[in-house]
C-alpha positions in Angstrom: 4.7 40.9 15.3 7.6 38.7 13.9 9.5 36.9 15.9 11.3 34.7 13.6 14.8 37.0 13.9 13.8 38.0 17.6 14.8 34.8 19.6 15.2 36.8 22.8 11.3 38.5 22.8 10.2 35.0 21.6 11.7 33.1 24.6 10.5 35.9 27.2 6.9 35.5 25.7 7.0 32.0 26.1 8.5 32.3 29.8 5.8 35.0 30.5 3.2 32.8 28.6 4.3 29.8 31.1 3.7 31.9 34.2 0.5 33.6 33.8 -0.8 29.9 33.2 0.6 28.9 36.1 -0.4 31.6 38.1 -4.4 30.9 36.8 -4.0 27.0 37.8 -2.6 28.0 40.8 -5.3 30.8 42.1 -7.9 28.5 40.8 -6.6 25.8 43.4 -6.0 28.7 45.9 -9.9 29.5 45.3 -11.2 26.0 45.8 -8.7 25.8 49.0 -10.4 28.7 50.2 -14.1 27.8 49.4 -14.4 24.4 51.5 -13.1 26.9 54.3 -16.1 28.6 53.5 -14.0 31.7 53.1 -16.4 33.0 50.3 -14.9 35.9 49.4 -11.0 35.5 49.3 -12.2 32.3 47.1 -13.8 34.9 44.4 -10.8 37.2 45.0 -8.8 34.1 43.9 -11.1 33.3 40.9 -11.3 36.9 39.4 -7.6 37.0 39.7 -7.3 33.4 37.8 -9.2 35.0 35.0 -7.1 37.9 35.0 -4.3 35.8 34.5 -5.4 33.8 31.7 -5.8 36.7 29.6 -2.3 38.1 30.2 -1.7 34.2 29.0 -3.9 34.9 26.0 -2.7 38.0 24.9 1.4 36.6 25.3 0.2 33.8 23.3 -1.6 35.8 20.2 1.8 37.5 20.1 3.5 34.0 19.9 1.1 32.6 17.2 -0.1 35.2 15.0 -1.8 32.8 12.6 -4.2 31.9 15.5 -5.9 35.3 16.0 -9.3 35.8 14.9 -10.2 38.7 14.9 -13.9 38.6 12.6 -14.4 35.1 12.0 -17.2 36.0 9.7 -14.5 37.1 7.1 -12.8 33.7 7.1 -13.4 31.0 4.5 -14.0 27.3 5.2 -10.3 26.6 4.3 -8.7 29.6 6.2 -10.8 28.0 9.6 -9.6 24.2 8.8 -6.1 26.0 8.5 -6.5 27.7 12.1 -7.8 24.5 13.8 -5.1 22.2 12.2 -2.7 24.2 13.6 -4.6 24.1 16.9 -4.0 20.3 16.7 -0.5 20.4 15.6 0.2 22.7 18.6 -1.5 20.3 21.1 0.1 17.0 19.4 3.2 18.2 19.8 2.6 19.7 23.5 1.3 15.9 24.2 3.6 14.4 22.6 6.3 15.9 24.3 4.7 15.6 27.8 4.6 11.9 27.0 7.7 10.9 25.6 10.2 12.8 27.5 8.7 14.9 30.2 6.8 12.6 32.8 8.8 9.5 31.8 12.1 11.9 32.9 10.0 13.4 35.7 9.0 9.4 37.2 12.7 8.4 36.8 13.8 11.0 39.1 11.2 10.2 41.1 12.2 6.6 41.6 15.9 7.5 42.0 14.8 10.0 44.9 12.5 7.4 46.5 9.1 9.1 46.1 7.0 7.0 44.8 3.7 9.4 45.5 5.8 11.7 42.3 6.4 8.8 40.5 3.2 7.1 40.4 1.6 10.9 39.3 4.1 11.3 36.6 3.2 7.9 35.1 0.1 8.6 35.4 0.1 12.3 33.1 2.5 9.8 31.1 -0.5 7.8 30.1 -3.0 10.3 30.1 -0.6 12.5 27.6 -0.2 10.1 25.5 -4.2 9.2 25.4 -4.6 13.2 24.7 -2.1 13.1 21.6 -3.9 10.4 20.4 -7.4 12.2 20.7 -6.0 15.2 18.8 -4.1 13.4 16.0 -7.7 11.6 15.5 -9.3 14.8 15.3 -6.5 16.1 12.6 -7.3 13.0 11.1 -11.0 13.0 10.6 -10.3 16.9 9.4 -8.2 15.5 6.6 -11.5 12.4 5.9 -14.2 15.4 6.1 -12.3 17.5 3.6 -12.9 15.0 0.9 -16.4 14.6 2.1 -17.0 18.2 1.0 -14.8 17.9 -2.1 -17.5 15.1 -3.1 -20.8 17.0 -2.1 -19.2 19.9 -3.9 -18.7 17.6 -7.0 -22.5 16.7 -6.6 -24.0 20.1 -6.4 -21.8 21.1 -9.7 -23.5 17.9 -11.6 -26.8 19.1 -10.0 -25.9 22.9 -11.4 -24.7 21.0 -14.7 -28.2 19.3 -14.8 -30.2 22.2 -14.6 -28.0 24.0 -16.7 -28.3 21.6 -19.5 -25.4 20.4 -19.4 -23.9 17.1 -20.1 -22.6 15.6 -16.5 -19.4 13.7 -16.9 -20.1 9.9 -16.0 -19.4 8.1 -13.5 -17.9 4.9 -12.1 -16.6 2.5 -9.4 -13.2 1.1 -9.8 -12.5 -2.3 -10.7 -9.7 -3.0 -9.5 -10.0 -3.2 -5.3 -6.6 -1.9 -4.4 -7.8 1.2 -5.8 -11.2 1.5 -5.6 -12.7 3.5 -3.1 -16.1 3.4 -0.7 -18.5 5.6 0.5 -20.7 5.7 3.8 -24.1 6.0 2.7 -24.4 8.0 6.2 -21.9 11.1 6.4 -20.1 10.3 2.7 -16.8 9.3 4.5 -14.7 7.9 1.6 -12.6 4.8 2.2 -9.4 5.6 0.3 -7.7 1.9 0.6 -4.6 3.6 -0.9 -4.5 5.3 2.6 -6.4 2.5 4.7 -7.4 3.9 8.2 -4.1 3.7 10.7 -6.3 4.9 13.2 -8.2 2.2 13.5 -5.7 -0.7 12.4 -6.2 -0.4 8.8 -2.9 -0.7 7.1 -2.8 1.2 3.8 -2.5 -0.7 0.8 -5.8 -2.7 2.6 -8.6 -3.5 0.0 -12.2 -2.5 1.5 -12.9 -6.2 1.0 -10.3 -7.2 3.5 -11.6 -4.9 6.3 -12.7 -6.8 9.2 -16.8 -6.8 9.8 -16.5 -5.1 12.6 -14.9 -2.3 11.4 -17.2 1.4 11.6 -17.0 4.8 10.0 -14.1 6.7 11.9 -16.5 9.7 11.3 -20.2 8.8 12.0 -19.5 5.2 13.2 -21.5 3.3 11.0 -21.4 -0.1 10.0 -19.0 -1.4 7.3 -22.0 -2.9 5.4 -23.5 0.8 5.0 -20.5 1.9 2.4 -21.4 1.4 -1.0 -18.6 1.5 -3.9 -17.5 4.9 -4.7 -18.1 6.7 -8.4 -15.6 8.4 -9.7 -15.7 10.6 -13.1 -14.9 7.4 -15.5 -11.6 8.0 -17.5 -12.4 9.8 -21.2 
């Protein structure tokens, strides 16, 4: 379905989309309510219901994102799933994002101004907690982006190792001399060290030499120690 000239369907699916996820949180709460009464069965009743819900929610949502339906996952390449979960991220950073930066802090101001302090102490709180979740999920989109050239390097290997048993001459290879460009590999999950790009993640400004990383610093993938990257060889210039 395409929505992008249907602004109207698009706005009810998200206002049904809202609802039946409210209406799951809200009978899962019911359920646990109704369990520590011990009243067993109107806590399943509750439950089943919940799920029932969150598949109306799924189903309003596949309509709303077509590009996240999978249907056979077995017919999807590597690149077409690293499409589908970057989106996933994208989604959620901005959902987070939002949450954090306008939503609770607006929520704990009127809070404050209506003297409910119970409110406003739980809307700073999700303020927070948001903003830690955006954070988790642009890290993730991150380390997508740092295993992509992990597998763009083991792909070069296996060619030369193809090449090699082909007969072939493999094109050589060589670390940069100059350290504002030359790059470093983890000798434990290939994680390449672009200082071009640096690591913002963890503090690294780009433009930061691999030399100039503190000590301390570890893999953002596989958290090894800096003293376990090597320099990085790249096919030498012709």
């Amino acid at each position: 379905m395409d929505l992008s000239h249907n602004s109207n369907t698009a706005n009810n699916l998200e206002a049904a989309f809202g609802g039946e996820s409210m209406a799951n949180r809200k009978y899962l709460f019911f359920a646990e309510v109704t369990k520590k009464l011990g009243m067993k069965e109107l806590a399943k009743l509750f439950k089943e219901t919940a799920n029932q819900e969150t598949e109306h929610a799924f189903a309003h949502f596949r309509l709303l994102h077509p590009e996240l339906a999978v249907d056979d996952p077995a017919s999807l390449t590597e690149e077409q799933k690293k499409a589908i979960a970057a989106r996933c991220l994208e989604l959620a950073i901005e959902g987070e994002t939002y949450e954090y930066t306008t939503m609770y802090p607006e929520f704990a101001e009127a809070a404050k101004q209506d003297r409910d302090s119970d409110a406003a102490a739980e809307f700073e709180a999700q303020t927070a907690e948001s903003k830690e979740h955006a954070q988790d999920f642009r890290k993730a989109a991150h380390n997508f982006g740092l295993l992509t050239s992990i597998e763009q390097h083991h792909a070069r290997q296996y060619t030369d190792a193809l090449s090699t048993l082909d007969g072939k001459t493999v094109v050589k290879k060589a670390p940069s001399e100059d350290p504002t460009t030359q790059k470093w590999i983890c000798r434990q999950c290939s994680m390449i060290y672009d200082p071009v790009i640096g690591d913002p993640d963890s503090g690294i400004a780009p433009g930061t030499p691999f030399a100039a990383i503190a000590d301390d610093w570890n893999c953002p993938i596989c958290g090894a120690e800096k003293k376990l990257f090597v320099p990085y060889e790249e096919p030498a210039a012709a």
